[in-house]
C-alpha positions as CSV (number, residue, x, y, z in Angstrom):
1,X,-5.0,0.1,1.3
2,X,-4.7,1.3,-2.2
3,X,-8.2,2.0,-2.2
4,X,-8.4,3.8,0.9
5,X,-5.2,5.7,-0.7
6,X,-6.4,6.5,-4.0
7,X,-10.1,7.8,-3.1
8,X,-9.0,9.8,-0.7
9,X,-6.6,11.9,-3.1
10,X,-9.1,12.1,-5.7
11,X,-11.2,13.3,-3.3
12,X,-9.6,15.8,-2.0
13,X,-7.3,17.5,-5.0
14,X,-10.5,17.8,-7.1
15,X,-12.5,19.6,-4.0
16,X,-9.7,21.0,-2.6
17,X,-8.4,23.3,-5.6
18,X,-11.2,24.2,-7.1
19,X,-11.5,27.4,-4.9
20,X,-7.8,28.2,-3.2
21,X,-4.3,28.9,-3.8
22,X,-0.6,27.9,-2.0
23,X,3.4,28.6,-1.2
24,X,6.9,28.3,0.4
25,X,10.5,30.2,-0.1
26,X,13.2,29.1,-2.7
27,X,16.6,30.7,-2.5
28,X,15.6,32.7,-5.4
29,X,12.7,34.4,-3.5
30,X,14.8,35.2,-0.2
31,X,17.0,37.7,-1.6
32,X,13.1,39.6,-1.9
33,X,12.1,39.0,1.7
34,X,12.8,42.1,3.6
35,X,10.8,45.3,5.4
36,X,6.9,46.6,3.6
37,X,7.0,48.4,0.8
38,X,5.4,51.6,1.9
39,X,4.5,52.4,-1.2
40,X,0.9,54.2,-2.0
41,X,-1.3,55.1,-4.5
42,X,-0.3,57.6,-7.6
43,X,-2.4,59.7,-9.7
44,X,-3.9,59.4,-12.7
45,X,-4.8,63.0,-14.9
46,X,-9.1,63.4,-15.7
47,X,-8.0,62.7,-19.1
48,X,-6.6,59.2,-19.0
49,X,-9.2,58.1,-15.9
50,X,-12.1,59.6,-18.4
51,X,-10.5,56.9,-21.2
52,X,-9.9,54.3,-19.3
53,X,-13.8,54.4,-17.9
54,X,-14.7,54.0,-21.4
55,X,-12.3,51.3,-21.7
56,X,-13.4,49.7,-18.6
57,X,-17.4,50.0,-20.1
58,X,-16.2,48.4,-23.3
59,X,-14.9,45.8,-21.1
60,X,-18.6,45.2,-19.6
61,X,-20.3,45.0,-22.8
62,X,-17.4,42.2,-24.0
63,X,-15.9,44.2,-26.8
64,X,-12.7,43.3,-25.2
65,X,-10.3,44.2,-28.4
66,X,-11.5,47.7,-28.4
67,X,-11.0,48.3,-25.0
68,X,-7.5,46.9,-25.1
69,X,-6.2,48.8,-27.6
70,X,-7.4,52.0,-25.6
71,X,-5.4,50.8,-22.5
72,X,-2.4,50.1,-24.4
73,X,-2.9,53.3,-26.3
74,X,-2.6,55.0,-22.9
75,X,0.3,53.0,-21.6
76,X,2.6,53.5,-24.1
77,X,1.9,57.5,-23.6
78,X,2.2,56.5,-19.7
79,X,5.2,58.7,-17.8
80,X,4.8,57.3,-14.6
81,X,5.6,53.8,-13.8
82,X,2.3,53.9,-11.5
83,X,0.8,54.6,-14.7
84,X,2.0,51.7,-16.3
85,X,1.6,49.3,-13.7
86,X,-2.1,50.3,-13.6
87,X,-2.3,49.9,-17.5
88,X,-0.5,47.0,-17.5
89,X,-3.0,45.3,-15.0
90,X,-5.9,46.6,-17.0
91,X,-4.6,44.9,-20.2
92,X,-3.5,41.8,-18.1
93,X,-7.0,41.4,-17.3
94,X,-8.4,41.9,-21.0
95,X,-6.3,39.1,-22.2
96,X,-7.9,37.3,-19.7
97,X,-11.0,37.6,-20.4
98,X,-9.8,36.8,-24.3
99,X,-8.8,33.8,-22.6
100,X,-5.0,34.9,-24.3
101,X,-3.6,33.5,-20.6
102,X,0.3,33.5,-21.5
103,X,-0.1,37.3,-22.6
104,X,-2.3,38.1,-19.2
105,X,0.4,36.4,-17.2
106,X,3.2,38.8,-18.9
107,X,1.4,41.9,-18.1
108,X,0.5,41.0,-14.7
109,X,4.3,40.6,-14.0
110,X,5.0,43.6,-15.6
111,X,2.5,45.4,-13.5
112,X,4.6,44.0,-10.3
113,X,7.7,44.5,-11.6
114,X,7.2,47.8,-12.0
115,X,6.7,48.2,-8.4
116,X,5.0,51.1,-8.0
117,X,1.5,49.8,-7.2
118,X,0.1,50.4,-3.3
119,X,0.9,47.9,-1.3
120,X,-2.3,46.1,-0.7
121,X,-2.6,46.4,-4.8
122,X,0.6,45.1,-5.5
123,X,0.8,41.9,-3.0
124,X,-3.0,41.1,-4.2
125,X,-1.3,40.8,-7.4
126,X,1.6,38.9,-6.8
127,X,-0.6,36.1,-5.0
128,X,-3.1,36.0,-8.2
129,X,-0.1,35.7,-10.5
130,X,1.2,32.8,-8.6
131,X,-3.1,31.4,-8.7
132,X,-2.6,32.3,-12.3
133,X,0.3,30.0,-13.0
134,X,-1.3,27.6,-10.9
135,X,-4.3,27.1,-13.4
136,X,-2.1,27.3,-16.3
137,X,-0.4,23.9,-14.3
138,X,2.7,26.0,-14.3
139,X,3.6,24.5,-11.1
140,X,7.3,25.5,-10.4
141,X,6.2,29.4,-11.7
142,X,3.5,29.5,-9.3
143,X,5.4,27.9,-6.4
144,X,8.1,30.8,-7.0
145,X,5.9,33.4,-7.1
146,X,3.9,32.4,-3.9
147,X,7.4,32.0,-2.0
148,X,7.6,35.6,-3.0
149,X,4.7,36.9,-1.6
150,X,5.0,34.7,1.5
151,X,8.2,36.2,2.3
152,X,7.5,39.6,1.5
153,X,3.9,39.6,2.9
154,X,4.1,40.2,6.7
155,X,3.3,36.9,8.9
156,X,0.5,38.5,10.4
157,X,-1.2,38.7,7.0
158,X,-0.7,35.2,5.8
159,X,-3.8,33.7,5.0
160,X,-5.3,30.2,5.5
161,X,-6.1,30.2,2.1
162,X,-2.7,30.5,1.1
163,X,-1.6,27.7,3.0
164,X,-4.3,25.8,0.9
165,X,-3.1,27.0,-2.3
166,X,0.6,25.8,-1.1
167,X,-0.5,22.4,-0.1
168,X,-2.1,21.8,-3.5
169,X,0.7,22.3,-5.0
170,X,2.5,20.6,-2.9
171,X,-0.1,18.3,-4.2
172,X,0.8,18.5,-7.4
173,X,4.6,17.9,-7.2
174,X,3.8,14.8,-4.9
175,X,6.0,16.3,-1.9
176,X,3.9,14.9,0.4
177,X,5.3,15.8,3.5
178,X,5.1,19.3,2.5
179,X,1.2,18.8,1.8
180,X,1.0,18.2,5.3
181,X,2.7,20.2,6.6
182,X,1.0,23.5,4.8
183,X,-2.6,21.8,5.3
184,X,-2.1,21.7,8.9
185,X,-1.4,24.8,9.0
186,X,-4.0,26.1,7.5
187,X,-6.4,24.0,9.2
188,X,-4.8,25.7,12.6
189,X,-5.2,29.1,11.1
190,X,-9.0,29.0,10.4
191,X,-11.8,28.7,13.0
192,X,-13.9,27.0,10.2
193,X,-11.3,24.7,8.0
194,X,-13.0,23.6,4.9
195,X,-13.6,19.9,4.3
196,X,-11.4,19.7,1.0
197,X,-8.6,20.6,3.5
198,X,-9.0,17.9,5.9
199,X,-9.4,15.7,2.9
200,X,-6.1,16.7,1.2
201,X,-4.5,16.0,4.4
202,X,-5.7,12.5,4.6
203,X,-4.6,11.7,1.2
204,X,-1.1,12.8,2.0
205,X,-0.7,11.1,5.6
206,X,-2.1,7.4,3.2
207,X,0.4,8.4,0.3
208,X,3.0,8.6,3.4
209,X,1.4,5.9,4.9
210,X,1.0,7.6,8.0
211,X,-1.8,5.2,9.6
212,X,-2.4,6.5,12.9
213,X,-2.6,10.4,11.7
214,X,-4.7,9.6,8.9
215,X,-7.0,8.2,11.8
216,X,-6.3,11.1,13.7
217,X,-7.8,12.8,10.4
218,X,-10.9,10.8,9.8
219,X,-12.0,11.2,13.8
220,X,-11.9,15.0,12.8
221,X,-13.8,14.5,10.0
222,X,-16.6,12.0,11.3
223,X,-16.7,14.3,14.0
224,X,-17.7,17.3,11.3
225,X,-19.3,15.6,8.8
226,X,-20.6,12.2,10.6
227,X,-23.2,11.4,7.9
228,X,-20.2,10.8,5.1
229,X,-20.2,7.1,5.0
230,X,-16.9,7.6,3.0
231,X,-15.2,8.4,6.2
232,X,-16.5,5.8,8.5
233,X,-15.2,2.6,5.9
234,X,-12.0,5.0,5.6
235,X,-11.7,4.9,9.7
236,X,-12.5,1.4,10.0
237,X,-10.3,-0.3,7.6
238,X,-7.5,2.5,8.5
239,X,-7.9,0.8,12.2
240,X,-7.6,-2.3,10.4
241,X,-4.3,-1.7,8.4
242,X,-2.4,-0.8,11.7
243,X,-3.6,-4.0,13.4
244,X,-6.3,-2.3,15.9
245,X,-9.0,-4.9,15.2
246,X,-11.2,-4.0,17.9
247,X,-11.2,-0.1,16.8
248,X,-11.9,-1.3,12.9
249,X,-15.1,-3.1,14.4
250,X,-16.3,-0.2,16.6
251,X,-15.9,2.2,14.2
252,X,-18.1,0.0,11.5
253,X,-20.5,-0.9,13.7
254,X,-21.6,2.3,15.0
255,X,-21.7,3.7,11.2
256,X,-24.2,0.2,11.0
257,X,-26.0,1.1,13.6
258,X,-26.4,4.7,12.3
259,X,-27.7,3.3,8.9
260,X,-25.1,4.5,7.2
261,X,-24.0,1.2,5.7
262,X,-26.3,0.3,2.7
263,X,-23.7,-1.9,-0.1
264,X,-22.9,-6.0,0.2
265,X,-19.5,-5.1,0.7
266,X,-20.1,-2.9,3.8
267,X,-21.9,-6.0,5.6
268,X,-19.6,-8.7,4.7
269,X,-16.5,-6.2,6.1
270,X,-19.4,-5.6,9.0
271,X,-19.6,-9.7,9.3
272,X,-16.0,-11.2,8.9
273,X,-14.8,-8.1,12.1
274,X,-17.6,-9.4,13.9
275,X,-16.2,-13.5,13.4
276,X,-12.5,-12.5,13.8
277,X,-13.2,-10.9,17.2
278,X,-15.0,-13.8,18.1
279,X,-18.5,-12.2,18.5
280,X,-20.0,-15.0,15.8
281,X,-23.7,-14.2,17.2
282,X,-23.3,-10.6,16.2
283,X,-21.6,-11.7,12.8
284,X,-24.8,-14.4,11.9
285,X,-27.1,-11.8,13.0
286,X,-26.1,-9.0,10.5
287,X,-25.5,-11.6,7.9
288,X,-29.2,-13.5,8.5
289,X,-30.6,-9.6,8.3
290,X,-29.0,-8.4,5.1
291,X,-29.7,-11.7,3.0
292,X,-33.5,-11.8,4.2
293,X,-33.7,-7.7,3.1
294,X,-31.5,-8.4,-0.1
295,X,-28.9,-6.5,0.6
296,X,-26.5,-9.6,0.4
297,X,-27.1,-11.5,-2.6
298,X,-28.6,-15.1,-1.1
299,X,-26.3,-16.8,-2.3
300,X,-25.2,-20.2,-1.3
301,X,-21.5,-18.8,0.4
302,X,-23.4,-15.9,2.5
303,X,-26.3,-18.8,3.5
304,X,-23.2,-20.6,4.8
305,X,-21.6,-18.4,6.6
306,X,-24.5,-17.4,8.4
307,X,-25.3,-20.8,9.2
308,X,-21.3,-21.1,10.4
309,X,-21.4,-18.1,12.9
310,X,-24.9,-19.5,14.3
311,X,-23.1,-22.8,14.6
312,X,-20.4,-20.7,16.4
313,X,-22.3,-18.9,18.3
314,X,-24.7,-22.3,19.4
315,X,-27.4,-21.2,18.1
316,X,-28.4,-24.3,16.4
317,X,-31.5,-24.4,15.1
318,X,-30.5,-21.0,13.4
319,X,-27.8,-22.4,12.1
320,X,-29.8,-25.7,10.8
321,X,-32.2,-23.0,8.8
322,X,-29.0,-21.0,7.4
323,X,-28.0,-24.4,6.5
324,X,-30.9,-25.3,4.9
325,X,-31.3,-22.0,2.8
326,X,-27.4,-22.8,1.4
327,X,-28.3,-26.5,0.9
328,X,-31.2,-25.4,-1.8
329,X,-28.8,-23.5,-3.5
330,X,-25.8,-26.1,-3.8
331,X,-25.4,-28.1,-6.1
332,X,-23.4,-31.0,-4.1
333,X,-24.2,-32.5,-1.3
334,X,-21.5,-30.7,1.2
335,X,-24.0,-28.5,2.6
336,X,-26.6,-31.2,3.5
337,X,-24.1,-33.3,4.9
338,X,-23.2,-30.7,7.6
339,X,-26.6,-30.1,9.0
340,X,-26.8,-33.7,8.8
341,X,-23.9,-34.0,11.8
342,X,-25.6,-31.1,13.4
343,X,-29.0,-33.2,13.5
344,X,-27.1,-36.6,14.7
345,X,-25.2,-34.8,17.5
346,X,-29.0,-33.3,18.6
347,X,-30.0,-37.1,18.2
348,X,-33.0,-36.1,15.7
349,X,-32.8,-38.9,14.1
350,X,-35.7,-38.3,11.2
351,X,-34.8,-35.5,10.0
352,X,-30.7,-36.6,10.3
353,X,-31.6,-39.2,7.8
354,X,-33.5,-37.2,5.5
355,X,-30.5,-34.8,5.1
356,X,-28.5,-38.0,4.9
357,X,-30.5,-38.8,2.4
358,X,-30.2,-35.5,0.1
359,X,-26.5,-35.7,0.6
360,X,-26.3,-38.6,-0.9
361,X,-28.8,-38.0,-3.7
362,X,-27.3,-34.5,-4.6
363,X,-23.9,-36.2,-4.6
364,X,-20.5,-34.4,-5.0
365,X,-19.0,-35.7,-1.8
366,X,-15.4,-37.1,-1.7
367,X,-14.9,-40.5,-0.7
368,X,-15.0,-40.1,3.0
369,X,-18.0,-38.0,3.2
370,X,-19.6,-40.7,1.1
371,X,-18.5,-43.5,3.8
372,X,-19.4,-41.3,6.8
373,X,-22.8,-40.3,5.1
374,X,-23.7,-44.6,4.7
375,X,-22.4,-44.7,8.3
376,X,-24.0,-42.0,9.9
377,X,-27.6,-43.2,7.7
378,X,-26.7,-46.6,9.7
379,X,-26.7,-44.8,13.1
380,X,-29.7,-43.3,12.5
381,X,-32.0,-46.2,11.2
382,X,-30.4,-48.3,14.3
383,X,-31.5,-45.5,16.8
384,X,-35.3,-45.6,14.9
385,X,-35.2,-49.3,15.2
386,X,-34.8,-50.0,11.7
387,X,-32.6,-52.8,12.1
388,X,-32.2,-54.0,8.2
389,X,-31.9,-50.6,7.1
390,X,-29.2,-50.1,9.6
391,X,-27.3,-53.2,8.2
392,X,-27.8,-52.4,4.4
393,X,-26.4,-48.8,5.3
394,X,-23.3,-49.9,7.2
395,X,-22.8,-52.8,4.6
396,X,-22.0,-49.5,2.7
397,X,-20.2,-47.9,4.8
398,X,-18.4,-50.9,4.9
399,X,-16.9,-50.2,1.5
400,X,-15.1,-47.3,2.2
401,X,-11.9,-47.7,4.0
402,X,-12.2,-44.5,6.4
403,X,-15.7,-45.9,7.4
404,X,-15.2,-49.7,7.3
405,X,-13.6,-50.0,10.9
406,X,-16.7,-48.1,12.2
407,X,-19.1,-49.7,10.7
408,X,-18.1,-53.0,11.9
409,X,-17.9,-52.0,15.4
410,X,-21.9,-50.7,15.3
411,X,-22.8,-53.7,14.1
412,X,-21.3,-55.7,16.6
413,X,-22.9,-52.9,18.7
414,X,-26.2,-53.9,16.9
415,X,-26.0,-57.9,17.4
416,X,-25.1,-57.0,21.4
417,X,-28.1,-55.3,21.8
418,X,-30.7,-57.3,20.0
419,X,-29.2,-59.7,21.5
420,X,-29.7,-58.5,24.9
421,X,-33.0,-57.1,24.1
422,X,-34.2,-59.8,22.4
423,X,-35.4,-57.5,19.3
């Protein structure tokens, strides 16, 4: 589940704050929450707005210094405090741009401390100074200042955007619960939610470990973005995690069937859902597929579990070839001796021998296998006629305690029915 956890946050803080801001109210901010300003735009004499054009052009061309000390020429001459609020942005924004961010942030609070911008002027102010703090990682600053403007801007004019910025710094300061709660309300506010928002969601329901919304979640977001793989192995192994098997599988096999699934890991997830909800034929099949287009290394352990699901499934000839494929690549004897039982039970006696045989040549077996692999070589020389042969190998057999009682008993067996045959 860390997995699942951890991808989705990373996910969705880098996306999510690259663009937006955020909020709340501390008991700080609340003794500022009360009716609009009202307040509207002063005046500026043709003298200062003719200076501060020039400023503003020096500004354009980058010869930032020179155009600040004009503005700060003109706010220290400044009577009104509209005047200096306006001036005090204008250098704010300089020092920006001279990427001197402490000194940009003190004008810009100057300029709303003043408080005697236009409303629209001054509360587009107070929500960048809270961005501003934000970028500077200034996280309890810009928390304060959004409360702020949250509580003095009217309801009506909260944004979706601000809920964002909130939630990622909510983010931030791990409150989790809070990330939530501000993402989901700015998912509800917008009739197109971005998908960083969905995404920082999801991270905080898995750092809550809040299974069945995170689900919730990722249906939203398959539903949007269905061609994300990330989302479909997110759904599938979220199902998992809360116990809904059958879900997990659903979920992953659709996405397979969509082609979305193109990694080793994805088909062996695929696979093992398939096996534990007893669908084995299902589970061989996407196995046999993705070794035989590489996708699944052949390797000896994926050749065998195909060949197992087959066998489950009773498909046995396909599970005799899986078998065979993992054979080659062993280096005991194990593998050989399984399609060997598989060959006896379907009486083919030739070809039961000669994986008998290969068993025994490859060797590795434990003690047992080595007696029931002399016994079993007995069986099938006995059923060809090959009545020495049979003998030699159950003289064998004979040697190993958990195949001695057996092997006696065929043999009397044997005698019987030459006996009675007259062979």
């Amino acid at each position: 589940m860390a997995t699942i956890r951890s991808t989705a946050l990373a996910a969705a803080v880098a996306a999510t704050l690259s663009g937006a801001p955020f909020f709340a109210v501390t008991a700080q901010a609340q003794d500022a929450c009360g009716a609009e300003r009202g307040v509207t735009a002063g005046t500026t004499d043709q003298a200062v707005y003719n200076r501060m054009t020039k400023a503003y052009e020096l500004v354009g061309e980058e010869q930032y210094s020179e155009a600040k000390d004009i503005f700060v020429q003109l706010r220290n001459r400044a009577t009104s405090d509209y005047s200096k609020s306006v001036l005090a942005q204008a250098i704010a924004q300089v020092n920006w741009q001279m990427e001197d961010y402490d000194a940009a942030l003190k004008e810009f609070e100057t300029a709303v401390e003043l408080d005697a911008l236009p409303d629209q002027q001054h509360y587009a102010l107070m929500y960048q100074i809270a961005q501003l703090y934000y970028s500077k990682e200034r996280y309890s600053e810009a928390l304060e200042r959004l409360d702020l403007w949250f509580c003095r801007v009217p309801e009506e004019k909260h944004t979706a955007a601000a809920y964002v910025l909130q939630g990622s710094i909510y983010a931030q300061r791990e409150d989790w619960r809070n990330v939530v709660t501000s993402m989901g309300k700015a998912i509800s506010m917008s009739p197109d939610p971005k998908e960083p928002w969905y995404q920082l969601k999801l991270a905080a329901h898995f750092q809550l470990e809040q299974f069945p919304e995170a689900a919730d979640t990722l249906e939203v977001l398959i539903s949007k973005w269905p061609d994300k793989k990330v989302y479909w192995n997110q759904l599938s192994n979220t199902y998992y995690r809360i116990g809904n098997n059958a879900k997990a599988l659903s979920v992953i096999a659709l996405a397979y069937r969509k082609g979305l699934l193109d990694k080793q890991p994805d088909m062996l997830y695929l696979a093992n859902l398939y096996a534990s909800q007893d669908v084995p034929f299902k589970a061989a099949q996407v196995l046999q597929t993705e070794l035989e287009a590489g996708v699944i290394a052949p390797e000896e352990r994926y050749w065998t579990m195909a060949g197992d699901n087959w066998y489950a499934a009773e498909e046995y000839e396909r599970a005799l070839a899986a078998f065979a494929q993992s054979g080659k690549l062993a280096d005991d004897g194990k593998i050989d001796m399984r399609r060997a039982y598989i060959l006896v039970d379907m009486e083919r006696w030739e070809e039961g021998a000669a994986a008998l045989q290969a068993a025994l040549d490859k060797g590795g077996l434990k003690e047992r296998e080595t007696g029931d692999a002399h016994l079993l070589m007995g069986m099938t020389e006995f059923q060809r006629g090959n009545y020495e042969r049979a003998t030699a190998a159950w003289n064998r057999a004979a040697r190993f305690p958990g195949a001695r009682g057996q092997a006696q008993q065929w043999q009397a067996h044997m005698r019987e029915e030459r006996a009675r045959t007259g062979l």
